[in-house]
N, CA, C and O atoms as CSV, one atom per row, in Angstrom:
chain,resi,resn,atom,element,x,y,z
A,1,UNK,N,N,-100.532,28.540,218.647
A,1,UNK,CA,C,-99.077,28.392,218.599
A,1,UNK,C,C,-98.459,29.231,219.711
A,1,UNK,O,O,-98.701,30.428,219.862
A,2,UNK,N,N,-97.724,28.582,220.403
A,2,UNK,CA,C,-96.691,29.579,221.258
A,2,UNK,C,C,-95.968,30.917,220.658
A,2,UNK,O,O,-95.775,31.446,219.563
A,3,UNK,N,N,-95.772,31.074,221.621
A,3,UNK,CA,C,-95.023,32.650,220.720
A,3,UNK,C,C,-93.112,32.283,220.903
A,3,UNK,O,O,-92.283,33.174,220.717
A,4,UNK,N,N,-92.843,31.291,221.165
A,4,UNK,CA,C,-91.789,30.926,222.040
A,4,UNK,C,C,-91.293,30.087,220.714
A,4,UNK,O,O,-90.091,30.080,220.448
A,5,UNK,N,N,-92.312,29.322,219.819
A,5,UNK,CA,C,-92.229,28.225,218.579
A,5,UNK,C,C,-91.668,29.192,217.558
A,5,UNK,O,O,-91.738,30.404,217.763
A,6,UNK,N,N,-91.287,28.851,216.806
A,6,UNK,CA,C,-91.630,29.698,215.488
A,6,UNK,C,C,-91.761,28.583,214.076
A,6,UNK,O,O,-91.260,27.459,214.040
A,7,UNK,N,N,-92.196,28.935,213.478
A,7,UNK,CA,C,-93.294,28.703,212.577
A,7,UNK,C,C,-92.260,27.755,211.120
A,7,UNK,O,O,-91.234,28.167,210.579
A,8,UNK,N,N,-92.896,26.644,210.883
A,8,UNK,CA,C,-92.102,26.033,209.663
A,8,UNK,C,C,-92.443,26.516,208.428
A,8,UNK,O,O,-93.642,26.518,208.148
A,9,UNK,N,N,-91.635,26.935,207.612
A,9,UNK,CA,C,-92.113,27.183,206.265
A,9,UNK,C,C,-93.491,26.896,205.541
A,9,UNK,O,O,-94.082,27.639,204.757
A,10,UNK,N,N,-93.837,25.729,205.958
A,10,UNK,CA,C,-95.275,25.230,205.692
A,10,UNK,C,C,-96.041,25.756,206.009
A,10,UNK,O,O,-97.079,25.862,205.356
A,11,UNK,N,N,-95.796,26.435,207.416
A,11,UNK,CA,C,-97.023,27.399,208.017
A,11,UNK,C,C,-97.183,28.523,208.037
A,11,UNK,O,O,-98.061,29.073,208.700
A,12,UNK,N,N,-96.099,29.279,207.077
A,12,UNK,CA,C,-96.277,30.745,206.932
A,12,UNK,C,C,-97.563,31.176,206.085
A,12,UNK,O,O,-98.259,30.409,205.421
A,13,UNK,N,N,-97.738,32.528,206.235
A,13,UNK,CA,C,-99.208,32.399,204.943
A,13,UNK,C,C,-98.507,33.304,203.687
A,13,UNK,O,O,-97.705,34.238,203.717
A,14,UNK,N,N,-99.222,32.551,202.505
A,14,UNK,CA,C,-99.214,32.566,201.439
A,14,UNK,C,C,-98.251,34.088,200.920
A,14,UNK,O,O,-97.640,34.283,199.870
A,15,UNK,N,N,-98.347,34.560,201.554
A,15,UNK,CA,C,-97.965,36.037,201.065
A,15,UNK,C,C,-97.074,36.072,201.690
A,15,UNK,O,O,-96.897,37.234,202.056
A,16,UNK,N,N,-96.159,35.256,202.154
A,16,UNK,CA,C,-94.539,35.086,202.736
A,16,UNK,C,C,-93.941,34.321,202.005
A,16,UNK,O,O,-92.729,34.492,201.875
A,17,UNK,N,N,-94.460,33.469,201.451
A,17,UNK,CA,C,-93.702,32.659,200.497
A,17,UNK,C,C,-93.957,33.459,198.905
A,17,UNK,O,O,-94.939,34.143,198.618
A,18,UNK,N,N,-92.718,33.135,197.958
A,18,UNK,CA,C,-93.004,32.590,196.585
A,18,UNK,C,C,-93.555,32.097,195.959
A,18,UNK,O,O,-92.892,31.205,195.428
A,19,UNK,N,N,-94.910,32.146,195.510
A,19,UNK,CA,C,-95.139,30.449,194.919
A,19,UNK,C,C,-94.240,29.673,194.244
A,19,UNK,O,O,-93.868,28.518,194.451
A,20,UNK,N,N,-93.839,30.761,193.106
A,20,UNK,CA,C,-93.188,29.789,191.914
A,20,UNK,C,C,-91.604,29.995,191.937
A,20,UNK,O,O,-91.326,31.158,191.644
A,21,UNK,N,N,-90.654,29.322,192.162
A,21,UNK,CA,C,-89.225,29.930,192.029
A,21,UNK,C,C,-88.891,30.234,190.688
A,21,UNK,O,O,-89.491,29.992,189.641
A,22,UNK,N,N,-87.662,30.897,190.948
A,22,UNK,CA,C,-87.414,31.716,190.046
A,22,UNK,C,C,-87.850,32.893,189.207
A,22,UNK,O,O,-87.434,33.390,188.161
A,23,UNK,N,N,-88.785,33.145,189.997
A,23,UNK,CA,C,-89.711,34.217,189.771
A,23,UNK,C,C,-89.003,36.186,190.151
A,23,UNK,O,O,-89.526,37.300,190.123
A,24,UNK,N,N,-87.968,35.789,190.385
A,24,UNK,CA,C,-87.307,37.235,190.844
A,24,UNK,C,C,-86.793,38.263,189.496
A,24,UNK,O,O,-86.652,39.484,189.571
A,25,UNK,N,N,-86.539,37.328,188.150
A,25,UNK,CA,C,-86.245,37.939,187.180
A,25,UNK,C,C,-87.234,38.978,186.673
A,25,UNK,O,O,-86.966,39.884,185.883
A,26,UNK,N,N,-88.624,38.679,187.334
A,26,UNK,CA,C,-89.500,39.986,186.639
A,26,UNK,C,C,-89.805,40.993,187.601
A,26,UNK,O,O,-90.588,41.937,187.498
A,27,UNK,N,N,-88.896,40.574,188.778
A,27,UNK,CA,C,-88.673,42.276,189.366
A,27,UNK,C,C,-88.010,43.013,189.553
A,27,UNK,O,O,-87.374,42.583,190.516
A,28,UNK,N,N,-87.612,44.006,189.288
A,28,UNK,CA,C,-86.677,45.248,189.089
A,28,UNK,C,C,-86.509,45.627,190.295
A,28,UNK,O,O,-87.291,46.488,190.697
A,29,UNK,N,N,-85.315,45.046,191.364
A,29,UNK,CA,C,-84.971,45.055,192.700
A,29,UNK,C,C,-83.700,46.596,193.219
A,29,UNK,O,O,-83.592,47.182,194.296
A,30,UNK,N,N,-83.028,46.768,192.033
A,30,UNK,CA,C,-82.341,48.181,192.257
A,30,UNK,C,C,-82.780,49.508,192.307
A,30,UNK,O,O,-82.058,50.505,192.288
A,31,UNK,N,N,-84.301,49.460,192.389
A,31,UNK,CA,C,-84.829,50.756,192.370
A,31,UNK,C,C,-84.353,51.854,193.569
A,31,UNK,O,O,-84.324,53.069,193.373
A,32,UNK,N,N,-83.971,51.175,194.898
A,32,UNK,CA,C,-84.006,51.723,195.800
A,32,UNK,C,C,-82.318,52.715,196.158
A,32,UNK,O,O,-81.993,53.682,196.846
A,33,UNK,N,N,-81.698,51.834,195.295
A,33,UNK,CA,C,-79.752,52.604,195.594
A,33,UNK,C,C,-80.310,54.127,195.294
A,33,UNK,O,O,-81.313,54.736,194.922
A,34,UNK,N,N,-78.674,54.341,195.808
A,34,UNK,CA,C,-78.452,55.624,196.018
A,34,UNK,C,C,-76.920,56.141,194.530
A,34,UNK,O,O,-76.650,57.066,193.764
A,35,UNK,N,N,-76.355,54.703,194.967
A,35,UNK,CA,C,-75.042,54.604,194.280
A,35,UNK,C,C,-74.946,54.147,193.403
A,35,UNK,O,O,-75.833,53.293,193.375
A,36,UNK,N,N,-73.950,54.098,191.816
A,36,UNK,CA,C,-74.291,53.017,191.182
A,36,UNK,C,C,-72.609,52.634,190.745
A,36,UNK,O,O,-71.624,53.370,190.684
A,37,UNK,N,N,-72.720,51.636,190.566
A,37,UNK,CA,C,-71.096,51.217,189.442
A,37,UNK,C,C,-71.157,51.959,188.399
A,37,UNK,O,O,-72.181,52.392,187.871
A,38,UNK,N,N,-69.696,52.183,187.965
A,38,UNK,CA,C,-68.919,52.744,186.566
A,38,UNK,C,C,-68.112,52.260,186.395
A,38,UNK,O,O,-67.069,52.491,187.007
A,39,UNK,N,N,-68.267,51.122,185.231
A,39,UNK,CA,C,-67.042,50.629,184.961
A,39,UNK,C,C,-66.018,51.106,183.775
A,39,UNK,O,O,-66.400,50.765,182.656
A,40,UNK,N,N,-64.758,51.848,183.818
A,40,UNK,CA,C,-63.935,52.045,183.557
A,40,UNK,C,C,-63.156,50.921,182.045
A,40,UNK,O,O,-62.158,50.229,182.247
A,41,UNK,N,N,-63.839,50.974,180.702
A,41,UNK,CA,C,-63.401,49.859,180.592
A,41,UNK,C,C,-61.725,50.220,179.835
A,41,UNK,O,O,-60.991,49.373,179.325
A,42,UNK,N,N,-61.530,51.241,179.920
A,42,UNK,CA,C,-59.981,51.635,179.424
A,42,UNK,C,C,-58.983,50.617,180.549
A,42,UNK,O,O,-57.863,50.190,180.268
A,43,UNK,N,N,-59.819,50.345,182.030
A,43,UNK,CA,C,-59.076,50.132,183.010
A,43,UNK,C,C,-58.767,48.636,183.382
A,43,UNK,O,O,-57.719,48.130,183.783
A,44,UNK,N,N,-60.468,47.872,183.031
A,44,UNK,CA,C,-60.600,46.517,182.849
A,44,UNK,C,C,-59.995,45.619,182.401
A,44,UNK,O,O,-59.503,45.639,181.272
A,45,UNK,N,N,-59.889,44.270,183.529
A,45,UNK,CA,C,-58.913,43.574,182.883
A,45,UNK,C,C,-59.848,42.574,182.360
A,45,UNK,O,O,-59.392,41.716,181.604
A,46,UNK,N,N,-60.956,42.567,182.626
A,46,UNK,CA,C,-61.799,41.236,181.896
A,46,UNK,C,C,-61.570,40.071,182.912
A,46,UNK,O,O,-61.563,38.915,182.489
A,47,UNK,N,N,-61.367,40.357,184.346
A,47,UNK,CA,C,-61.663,39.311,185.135
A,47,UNK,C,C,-62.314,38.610,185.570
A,47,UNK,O,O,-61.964,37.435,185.683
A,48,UNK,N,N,-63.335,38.980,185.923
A,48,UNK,CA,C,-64.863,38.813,186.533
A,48,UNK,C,C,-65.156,39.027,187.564
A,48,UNK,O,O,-66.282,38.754,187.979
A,49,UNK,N,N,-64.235,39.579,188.295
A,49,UNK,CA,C,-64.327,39.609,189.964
A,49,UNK,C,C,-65.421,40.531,190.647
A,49,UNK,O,O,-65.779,40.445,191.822
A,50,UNK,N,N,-65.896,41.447,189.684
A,50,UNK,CA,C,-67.234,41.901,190.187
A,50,UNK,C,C,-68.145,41.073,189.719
A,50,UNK,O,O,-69.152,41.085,190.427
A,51,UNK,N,N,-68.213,40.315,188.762
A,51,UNK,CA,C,-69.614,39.604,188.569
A,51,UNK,C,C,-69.202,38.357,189.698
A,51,UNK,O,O,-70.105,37.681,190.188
A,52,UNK,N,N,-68.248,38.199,189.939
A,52,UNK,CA,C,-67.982,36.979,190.894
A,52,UNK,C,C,-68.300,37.153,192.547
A,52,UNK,O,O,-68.513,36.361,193.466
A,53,UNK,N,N,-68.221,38.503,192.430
A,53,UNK,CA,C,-68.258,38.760,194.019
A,53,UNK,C,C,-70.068,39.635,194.287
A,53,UNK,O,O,-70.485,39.898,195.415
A,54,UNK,N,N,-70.704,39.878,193.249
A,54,UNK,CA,C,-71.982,40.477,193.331
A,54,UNK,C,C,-72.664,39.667,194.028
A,54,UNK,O,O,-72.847,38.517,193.630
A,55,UNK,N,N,-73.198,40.144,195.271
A,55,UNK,CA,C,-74.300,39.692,196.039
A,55,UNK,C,C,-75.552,39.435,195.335
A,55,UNK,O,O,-76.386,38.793,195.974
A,56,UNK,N,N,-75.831,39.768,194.261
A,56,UNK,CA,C,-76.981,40.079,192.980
A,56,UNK,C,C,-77.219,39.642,191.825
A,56,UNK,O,O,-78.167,39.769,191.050
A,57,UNK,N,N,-75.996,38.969,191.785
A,57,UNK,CA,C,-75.411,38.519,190.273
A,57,UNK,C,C,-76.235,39.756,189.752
A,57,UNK,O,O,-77.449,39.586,189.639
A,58,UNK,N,N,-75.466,41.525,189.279
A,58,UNK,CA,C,-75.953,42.215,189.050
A,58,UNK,C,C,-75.471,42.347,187.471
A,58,UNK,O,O,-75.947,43.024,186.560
A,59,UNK,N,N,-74.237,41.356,187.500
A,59,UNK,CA,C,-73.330,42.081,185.906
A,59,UNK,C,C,-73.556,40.821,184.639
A,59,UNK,O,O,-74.522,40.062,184.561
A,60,UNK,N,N,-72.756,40.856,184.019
A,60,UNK,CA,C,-73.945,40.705,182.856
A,60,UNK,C,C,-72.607,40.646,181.757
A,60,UNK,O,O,-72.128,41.759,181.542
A,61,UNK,N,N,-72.080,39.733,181.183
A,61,UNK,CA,C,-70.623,39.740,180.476
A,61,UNK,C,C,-71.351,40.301,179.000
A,61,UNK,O,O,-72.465,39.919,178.640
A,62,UNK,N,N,-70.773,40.967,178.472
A,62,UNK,CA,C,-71.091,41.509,176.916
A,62,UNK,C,C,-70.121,40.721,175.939
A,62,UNK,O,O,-69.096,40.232,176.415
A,63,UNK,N,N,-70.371,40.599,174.764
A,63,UNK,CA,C,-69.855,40.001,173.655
A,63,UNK,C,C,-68.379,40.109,173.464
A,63,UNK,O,O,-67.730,39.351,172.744
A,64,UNK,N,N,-67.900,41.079,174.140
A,64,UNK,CA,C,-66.173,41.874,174.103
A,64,UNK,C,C,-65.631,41.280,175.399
A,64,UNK,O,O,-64.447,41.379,175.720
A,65,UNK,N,N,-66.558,40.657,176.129
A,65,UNK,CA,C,-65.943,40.186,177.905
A,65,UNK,C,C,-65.700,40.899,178.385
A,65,UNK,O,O,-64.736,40.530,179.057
A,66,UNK,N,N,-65.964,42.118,178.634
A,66,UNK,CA,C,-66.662,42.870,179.699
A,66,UNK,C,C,-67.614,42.692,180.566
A,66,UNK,O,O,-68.445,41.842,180.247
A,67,UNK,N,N,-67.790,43.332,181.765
A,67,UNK,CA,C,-68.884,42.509,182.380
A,67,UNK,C,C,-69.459,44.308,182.961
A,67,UNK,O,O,-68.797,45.244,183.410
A,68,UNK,N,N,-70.975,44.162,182.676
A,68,UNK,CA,C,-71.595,45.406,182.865
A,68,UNK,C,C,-72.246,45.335,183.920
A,68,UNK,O,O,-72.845,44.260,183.959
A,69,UNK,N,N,-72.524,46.304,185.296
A,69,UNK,CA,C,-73.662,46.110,186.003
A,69,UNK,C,C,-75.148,46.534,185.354
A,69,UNK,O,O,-75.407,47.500,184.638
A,70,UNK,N,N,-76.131,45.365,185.904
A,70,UNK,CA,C,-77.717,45.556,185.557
A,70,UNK,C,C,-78.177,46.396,186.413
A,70,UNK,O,O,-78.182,45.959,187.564
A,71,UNK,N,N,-78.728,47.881,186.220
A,71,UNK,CA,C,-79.070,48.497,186.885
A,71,UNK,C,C,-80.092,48.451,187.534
A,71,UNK,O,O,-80.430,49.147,188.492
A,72,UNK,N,N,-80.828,47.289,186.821
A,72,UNK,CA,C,-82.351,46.895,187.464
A,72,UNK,C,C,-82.543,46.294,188.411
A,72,UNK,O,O,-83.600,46.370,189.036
A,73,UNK,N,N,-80.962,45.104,188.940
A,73,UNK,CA,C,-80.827,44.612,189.579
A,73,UNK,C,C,-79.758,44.929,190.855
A,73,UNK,O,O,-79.572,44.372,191.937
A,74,UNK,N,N,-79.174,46.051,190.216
A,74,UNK,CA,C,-77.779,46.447,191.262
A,74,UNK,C,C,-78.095,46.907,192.416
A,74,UNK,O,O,-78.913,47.788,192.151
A,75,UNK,N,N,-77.960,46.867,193.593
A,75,UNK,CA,C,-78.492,47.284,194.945
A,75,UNK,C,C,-77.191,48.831,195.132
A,75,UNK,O,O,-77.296,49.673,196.023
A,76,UNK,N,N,-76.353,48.832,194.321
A,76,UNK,CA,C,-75.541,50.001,194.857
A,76,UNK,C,C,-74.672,49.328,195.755
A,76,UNK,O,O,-74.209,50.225,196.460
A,77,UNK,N,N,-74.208,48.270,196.107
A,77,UNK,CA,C,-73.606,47.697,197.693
A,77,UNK,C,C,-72.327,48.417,197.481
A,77,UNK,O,O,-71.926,49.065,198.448
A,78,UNK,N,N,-71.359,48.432,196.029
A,78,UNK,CA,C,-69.992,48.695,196.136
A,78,UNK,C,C,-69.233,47.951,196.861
A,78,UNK,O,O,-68.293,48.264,197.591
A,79,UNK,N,N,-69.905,46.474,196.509
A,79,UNK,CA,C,-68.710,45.171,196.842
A,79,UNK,C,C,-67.770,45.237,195.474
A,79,UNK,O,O,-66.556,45.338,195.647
A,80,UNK,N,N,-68.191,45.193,194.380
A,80,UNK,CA,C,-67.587,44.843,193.273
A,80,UNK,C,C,-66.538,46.465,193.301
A,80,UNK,O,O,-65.382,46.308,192.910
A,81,UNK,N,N,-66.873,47.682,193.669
A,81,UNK,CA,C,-66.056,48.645,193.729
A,81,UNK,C,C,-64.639,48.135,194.683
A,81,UNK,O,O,-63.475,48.294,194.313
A,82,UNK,N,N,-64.936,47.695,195.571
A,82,UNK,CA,C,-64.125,47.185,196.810
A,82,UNK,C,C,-63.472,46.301,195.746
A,82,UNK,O,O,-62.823,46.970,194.941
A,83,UNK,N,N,-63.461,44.685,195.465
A,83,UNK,CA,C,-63.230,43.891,195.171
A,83,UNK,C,C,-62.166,43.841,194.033
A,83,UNK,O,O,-61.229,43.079,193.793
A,84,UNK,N,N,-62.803,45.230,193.272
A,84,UNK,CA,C,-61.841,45.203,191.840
A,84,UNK,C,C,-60.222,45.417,191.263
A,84,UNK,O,O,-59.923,46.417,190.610
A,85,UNK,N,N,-59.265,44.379,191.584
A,85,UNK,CA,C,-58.103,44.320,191.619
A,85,UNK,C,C,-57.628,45.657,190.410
A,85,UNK,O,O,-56.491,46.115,190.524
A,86,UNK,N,N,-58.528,46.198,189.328
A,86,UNK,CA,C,-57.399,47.136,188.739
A,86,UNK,C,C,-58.355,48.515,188.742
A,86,UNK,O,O,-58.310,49.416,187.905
A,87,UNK,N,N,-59.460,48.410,190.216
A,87,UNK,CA,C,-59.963,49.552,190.627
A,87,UNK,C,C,-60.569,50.621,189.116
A,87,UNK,O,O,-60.567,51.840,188.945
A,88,UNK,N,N,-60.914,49.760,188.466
A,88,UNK,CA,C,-61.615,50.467,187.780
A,88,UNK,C,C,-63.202,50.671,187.573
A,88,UNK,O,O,-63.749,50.783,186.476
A,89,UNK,N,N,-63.789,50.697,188.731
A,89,UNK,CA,C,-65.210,50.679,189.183
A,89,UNK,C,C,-65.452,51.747,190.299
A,89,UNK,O,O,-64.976,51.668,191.431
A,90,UNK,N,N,-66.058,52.512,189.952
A,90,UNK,CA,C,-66.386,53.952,190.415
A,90,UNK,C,C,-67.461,53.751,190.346
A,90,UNK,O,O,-68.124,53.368,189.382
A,91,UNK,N,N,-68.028,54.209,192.321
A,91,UNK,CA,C,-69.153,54.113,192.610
A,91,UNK,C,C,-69.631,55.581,192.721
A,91,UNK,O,O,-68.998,56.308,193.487
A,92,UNK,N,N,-70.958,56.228,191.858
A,92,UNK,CA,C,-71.138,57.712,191.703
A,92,UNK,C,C,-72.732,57.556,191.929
A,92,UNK,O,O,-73.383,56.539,191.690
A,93,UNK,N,N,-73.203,58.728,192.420
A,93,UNK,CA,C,-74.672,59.053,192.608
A,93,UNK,C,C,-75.467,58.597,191.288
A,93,UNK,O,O,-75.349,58.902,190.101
A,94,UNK,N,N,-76.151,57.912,191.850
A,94,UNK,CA,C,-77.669,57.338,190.164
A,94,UNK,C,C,-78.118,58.520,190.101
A,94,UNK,O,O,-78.604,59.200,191.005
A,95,UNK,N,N,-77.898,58.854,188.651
A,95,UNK,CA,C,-78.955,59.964,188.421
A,95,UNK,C,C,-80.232,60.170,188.417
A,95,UNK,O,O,-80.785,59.173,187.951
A,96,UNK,N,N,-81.188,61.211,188.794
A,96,UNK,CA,C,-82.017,61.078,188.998
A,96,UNK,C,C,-82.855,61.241,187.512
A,96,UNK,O,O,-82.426,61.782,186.493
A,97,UNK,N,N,-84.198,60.594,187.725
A,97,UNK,CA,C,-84.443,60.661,186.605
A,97,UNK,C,C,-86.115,61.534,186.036
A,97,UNK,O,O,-86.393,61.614,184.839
C-alpha cells in the first residue's frame, strides 16, 4: 500500500475496529477526568439541557426528572456546566479515591 492511500475500514486490523456495536456500555470511559458535575438540584429546572448537550450522553433522568451525571461515563468536559440556563452545575475536583 502507498503511504499516500489510506486504508478503508475493511482493511484496518482487527484491533482497530469493534467487533460488536454497542459494546461501549461495558466500559467505564470517565476514569480519566479531573473534573466532575454537581448538580444543584435546589437550582434545577428539570430541563434537560445537560443531558441534551452531553457529548457522552453522561446523565441519566431519575424518577423525580432530574437528570444526574454517570460518573462512569462523564469525561469532566463542563459542556453541560457551560450550557445550563439556571447555572446550577458546578464543575469541582473528583475526589480522589
Amino acid at each position: 500500500m502507498n503511504v499516500k492511500e489510506k486504508p478503508t475500514w475493511k482493511e484496518l486490523p482487527l484491533a482497530a475496529v469493534i467487533p460488536e456495536p454497542g459494546t461501549s456500555a461495558a466500559y467505564r470511559t470517565g476514569d480519566w477526568k479531573t473534573l466532575q458535575p454537581v448538580v444543584d438540584k435546589k437550582a434545577c429546572i428539570k430541563c434537560a439541557t445537560c443531558y441534551t448537550f452531553c457529548p457522552e450522553a453522561a446523565y441519566e433522568e431519575d424518577e423525580y426528572g432530574y437528570f444526574n451525571p454517570n460518573y462512569d461515563y462523564c469525561k469532566g468536559c463542563g459542556i453541560c456546566s457551560v450550557e445550563c440556563p439556571s447555572m446550577c452545575i458546578q464543575m469541582v475536583e473528583e475526589a480522589s479515591e
